[in-house]
N, C-alpha and C positions, 0 to 999 in steps of 0.2 A: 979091597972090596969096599972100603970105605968113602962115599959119593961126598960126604960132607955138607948134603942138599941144608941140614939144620944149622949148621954152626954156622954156614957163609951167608946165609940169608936173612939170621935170626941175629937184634941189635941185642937178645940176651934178655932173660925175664927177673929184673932188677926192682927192689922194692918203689920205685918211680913207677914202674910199669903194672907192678901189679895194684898201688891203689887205684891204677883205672880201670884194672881188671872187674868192678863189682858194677860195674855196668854191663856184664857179659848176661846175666840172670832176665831183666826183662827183655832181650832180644830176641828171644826165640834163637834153637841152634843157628841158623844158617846167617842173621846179622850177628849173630856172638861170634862166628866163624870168623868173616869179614873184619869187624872191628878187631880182633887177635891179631888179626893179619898186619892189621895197619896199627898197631901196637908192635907188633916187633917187626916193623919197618920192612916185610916181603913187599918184590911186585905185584901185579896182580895176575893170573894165570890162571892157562885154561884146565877149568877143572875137569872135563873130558882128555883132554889130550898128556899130563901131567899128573896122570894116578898119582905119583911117586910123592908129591909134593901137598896131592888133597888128604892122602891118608895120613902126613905127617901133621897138617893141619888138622885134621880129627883128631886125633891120638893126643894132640897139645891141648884144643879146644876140649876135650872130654874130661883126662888130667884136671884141670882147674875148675871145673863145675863140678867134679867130684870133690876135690877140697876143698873149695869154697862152702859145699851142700854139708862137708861134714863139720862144719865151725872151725877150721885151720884158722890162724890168724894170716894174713894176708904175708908176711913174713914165710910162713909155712909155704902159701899154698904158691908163693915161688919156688920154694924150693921143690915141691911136687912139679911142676913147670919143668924147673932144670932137668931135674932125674928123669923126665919123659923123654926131653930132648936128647941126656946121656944115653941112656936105652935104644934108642931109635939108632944112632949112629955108632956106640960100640961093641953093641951083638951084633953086628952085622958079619954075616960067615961063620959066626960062631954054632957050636948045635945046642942043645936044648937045655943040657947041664950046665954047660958054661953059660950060657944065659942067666941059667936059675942062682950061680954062684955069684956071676956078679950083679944082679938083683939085691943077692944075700949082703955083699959087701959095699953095694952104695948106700942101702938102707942101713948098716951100719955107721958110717960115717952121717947120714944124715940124721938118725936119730936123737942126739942131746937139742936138733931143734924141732924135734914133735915129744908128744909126747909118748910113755912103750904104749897106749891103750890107739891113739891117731898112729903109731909105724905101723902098728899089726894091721889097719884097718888099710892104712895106702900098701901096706903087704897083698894083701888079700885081694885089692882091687887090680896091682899088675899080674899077678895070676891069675885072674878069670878074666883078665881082656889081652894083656899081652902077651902072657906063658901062654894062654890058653889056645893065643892065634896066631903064637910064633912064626910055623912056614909060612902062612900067608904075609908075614909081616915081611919075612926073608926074600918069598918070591919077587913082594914090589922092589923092595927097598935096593937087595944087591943084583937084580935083572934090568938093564936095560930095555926098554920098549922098542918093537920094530915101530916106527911111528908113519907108516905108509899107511895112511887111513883116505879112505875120500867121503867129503861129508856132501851131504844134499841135505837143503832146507824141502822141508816137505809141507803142504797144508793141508792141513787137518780138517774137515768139515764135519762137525759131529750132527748127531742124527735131529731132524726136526724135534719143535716142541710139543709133544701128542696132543689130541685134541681133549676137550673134559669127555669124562664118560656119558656125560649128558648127547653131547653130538657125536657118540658113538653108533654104529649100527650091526645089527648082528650079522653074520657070518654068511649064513646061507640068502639073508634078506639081501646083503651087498650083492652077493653074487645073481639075485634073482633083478638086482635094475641093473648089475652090469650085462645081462643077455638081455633086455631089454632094450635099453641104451644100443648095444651092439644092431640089434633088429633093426632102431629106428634108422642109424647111421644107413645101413643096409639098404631099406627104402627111401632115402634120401637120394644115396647114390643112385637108384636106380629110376628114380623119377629123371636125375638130372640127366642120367644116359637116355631115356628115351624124347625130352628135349632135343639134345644134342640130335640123335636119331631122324626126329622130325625134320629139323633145320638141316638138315644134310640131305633129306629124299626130297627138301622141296629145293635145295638149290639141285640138284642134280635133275629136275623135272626141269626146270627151265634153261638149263644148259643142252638138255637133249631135244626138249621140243626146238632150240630153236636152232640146233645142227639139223636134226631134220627140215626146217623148212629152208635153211640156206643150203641146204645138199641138191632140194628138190628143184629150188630154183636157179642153182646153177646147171643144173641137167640140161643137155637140147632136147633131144625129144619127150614127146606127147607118154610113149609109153615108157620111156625110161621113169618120166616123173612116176605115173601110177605105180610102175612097180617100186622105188624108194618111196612113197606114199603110204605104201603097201606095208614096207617089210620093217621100216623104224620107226613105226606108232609099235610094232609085234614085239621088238624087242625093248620096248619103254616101257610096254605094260606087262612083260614080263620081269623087267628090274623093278616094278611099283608094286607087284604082286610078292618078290621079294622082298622089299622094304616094311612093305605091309605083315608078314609073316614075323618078320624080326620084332614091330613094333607088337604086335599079339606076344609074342613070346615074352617080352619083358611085361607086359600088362599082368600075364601068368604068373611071372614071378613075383611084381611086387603083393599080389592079390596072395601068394603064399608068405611074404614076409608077415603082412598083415594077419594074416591066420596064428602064423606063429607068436605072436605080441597079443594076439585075444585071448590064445591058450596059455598064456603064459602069466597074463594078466586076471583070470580068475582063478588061477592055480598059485597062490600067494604060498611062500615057506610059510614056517609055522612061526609063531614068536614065542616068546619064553618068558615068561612066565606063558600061557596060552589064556585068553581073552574071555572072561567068565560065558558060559552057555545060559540060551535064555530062562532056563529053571532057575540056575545060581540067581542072575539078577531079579528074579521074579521073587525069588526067599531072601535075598537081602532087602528086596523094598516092602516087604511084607515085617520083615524085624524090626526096620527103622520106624515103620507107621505104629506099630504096638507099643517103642519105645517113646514115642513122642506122645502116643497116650494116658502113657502111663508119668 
């Protein structure tokens, strides 16, 4: 069960190594991480992909800012270093007693280089991180990853920057110019159709008058002409009395969008605070004239 991820990776945390160690404190974790890393000579890896190797890197990086925070001398706070590394690779498979035992028995050996008041304190600390999160520890360290993962970069667009509440507008006021707005678009369109409307009965007025008169003068006879004379003015000014009917019906309409934008436009939502009545401003100008007398 034993992966050996720590021992093959790691050039070993040697009193050379750890005087570089106290540059670990202004880095913030995640450059303290990094520079460990390249302190004991790891490649670099993906921390997504290589749980197994980020949590060993935590577990080491944690270790040593804990000794370092407690005053170890840098002597020590290798040795807390080693013993993380020890820990990490030979409880591995073991269960939870034998962990704790041999806990008991490295900390023995390590002890004539701390002091008993610094063992009990690096005691105390692999019990509430490492005893404490044992299977978890077990799950990564002796389980292989399925590593059939598929990644997609994805772009993030977060939400506009709000406006100040100064160019805010209330709620039901938005809503009262978005029908408004709406209305106007409304009769716009429908000006534009009865345009279109026009320009279309008057091209079709001069297309038909003047099939009628090339129809009339291709005819031979006398009476043939009067009767197409006759009968395609009847049905030209029954398509113009159509035309004409369409164009009324839109005039109707837009003559109702407008109604509905008059009614809509003396019937204002309310606003909030509500706008003093003319009493209110009548007894405030009546205070300020008495205060400025006085």
């Amino acid at each position: 069960m034993n992966n050996g991820h720590v021992g093959r990776r790691s050039q070993g945390l040697n009193c050379s190594t750890v005087t570089a160690l106290c540059l670990l404190s202004p880095y913030g974790k995640e450059k303290g991480r990094q520079h460990l890393r390249l302190l004991l000579g790891w490649e670099v890896f993906d921390e997504a992909r290589d749980l197994r190797r980020s949590i060993e890197l935590d577990a080491l990086h944690d270790s040593l800012v804990f000794a370092a925070e407690k005053g170890l001398p840098w002597p020590a706070v290798a040795e807390v270093g080693k013993l993380t590394e020890e820990l990490l690779t030979d409880t591995q498979g073991l269960c939870i007693s034998e962990a704790l035992q041999l806990l008991q028995d490295k900390l023995t050996v390590c002890e004539p280089k701390l002091s008993p008041f610094k063992a009990c304190s690096v005691c105390d600390y692999f019990c509430n991180t490492f005893i404490r999160h044992y299977h978890l520890y077990q799950f990564v360290l002796c389980q292989e990853r399925d590593l059939r993962q598929h990644l997609a970069h994805l772009e993030v667009c977060g939400p506009p920057q709000p406006l100040p509440l100064m160019a805010g507008t209330e709620v039901e006021a938005a809503k009262h110019q978005q029908q408004l707005a709406a209305l106007s678009a409304a009769e716009a369109q429908k000006r534009t159709n009865m345009l279109l409307l026009q320009e279309r009965l008057h091209l079709e007025k001069e297309c038909m008058l003047q099939r009628v008169y090339d129809r009339v003068d291709a005819q031979a006879g006398a009476l043939d002409r009067k009767v197409s004379a006759w009968g395609r003015p009847t049905q030209f000014r029954k398509e113009t009395l159509e035309g004409g009917m369409r164009r009324i019906q839109t005039t109707f309409e837009i003559l109702d969008l407008r109604l509905q934008k008059k009614t809509l436009s003396l019937n204002p939502p309310a606003t909030h605070p509500p706008p003093p009545s003319s009493e209110d401003r009548a007894k405030s100008t009546k205070a300020q004239v008495q205060k400025k007398k006085k």
